[in-house]
Phi, psi and omega in degrees: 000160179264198173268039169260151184335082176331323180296285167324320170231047152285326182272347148326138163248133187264145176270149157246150166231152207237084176269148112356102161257093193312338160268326189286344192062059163213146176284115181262164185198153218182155195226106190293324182295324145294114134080029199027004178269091203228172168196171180222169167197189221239356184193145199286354171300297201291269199332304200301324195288316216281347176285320195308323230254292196315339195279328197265334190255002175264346186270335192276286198343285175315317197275330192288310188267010149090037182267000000 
């Protein structure tokens, strides 16, 4: 990362992708440009907020450890 903002690539659109997982019975959701940076929930609405929040404390990481 640059000298840019947490703001600036919060504003950024990262593609997500959304998955079925049939065992676990939850919808997964992952940010192929990040990472591990992924989340899950019991529906796909509850998945996408909880990738968004992950999304936000995984870009602080990165911008702290200068990656």
């Amino acid at each position: 990362m640059s000298n840019k903002t947490l703001k600036y690539y919060l504003s950024l659109n990262y593609p997500m992708t959304l998955t079925w997982d049939a065992d676990d019975k939850v919808f997964f959701v992952e940010f192929p440009a990040l990472p591990y940076c992924m989340a899950h929930g019991k529906t796909p609405t509850s998945a996408v907020n909880r990738a968004q929040k992950i999304k936000k404390e995984w870009l602080k990481g990165a911008l702290f450890s200068g990656i």
